[in-house]
C-alpha positions as CSV (number, residue, x, y, z in Angstrom):
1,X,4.0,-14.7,19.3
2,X,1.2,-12.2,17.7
3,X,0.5,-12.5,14.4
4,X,2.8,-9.7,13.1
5,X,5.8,-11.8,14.2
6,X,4.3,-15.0,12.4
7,X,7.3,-16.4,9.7
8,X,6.2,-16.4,6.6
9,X,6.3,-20.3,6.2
10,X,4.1,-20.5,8.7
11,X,1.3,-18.2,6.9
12,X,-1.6,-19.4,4.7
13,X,0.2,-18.9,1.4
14,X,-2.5,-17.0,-1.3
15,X,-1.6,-16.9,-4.9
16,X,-3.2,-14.5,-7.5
17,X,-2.7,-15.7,-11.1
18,X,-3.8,-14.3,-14.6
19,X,-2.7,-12.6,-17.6
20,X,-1.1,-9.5,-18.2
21,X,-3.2,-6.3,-16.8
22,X,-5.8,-8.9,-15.5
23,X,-6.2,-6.8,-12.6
24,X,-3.7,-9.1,-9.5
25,X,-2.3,-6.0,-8.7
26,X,-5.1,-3.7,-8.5
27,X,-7.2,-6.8,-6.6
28,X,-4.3,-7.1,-4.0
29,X,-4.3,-3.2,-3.5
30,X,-7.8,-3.4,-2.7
31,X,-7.7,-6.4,-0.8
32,X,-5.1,-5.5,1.5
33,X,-5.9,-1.6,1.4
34,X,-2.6,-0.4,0.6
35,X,-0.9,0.2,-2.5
36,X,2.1,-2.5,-1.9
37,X,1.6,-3.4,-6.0
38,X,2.6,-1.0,-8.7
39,X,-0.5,-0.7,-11.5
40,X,0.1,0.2,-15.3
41,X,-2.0,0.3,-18.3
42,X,1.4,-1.0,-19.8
43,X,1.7,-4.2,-20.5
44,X,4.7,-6.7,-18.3
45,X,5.4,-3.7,-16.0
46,X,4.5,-5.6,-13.0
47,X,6.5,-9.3,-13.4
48,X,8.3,-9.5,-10.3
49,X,5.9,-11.7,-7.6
50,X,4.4,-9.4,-4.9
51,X,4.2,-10.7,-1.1
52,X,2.0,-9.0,1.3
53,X,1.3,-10.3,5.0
54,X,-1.5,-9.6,6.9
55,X,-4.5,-11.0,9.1
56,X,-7.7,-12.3,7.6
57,X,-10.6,-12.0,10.1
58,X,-11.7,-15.7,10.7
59,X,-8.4,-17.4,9.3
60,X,-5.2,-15.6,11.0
61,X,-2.0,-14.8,9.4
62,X,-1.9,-14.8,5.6
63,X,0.6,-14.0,2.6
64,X,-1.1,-13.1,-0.6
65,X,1.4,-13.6,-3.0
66,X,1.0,-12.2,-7.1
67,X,2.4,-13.1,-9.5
68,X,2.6,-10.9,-12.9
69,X,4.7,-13.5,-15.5
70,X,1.4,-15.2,-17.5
């Protein structure tokens, strides 16, 4: 199984918390290196939770996880 088939139960679940316009979304964009979460000055735009898989180099198969409701 390569790591692109790995479940997501089966991943390193990574959760970014904070407030409103804290950043999560902008920090998972530039963690990940795509834009897979929307960013707005405006405030509650981006509520719904966020998954993204992906490798980390020296852990395997991750999902970073925001979510936008504090």
């Amino acid at each position: 199984m390569s790591l692109n088939d790995t479940p997501r139960a089966n991943r390193l679940h990574i959760g970014l918390f904070g407030r409103r316009n804290s950043g999560k979304s902008s920090l998972v964009n530039a963690l990940t290196g795509q834009q897979v979460a929307t960013v707005s000055a405006v405030p509650g735009t981006t509520t719904d939770p966020v998954y993204k898989a992906m490798e980390l180099h020296g852990i395997g198969p991750v999902v970073f996880i925001r979510y936008g409701w504090l």
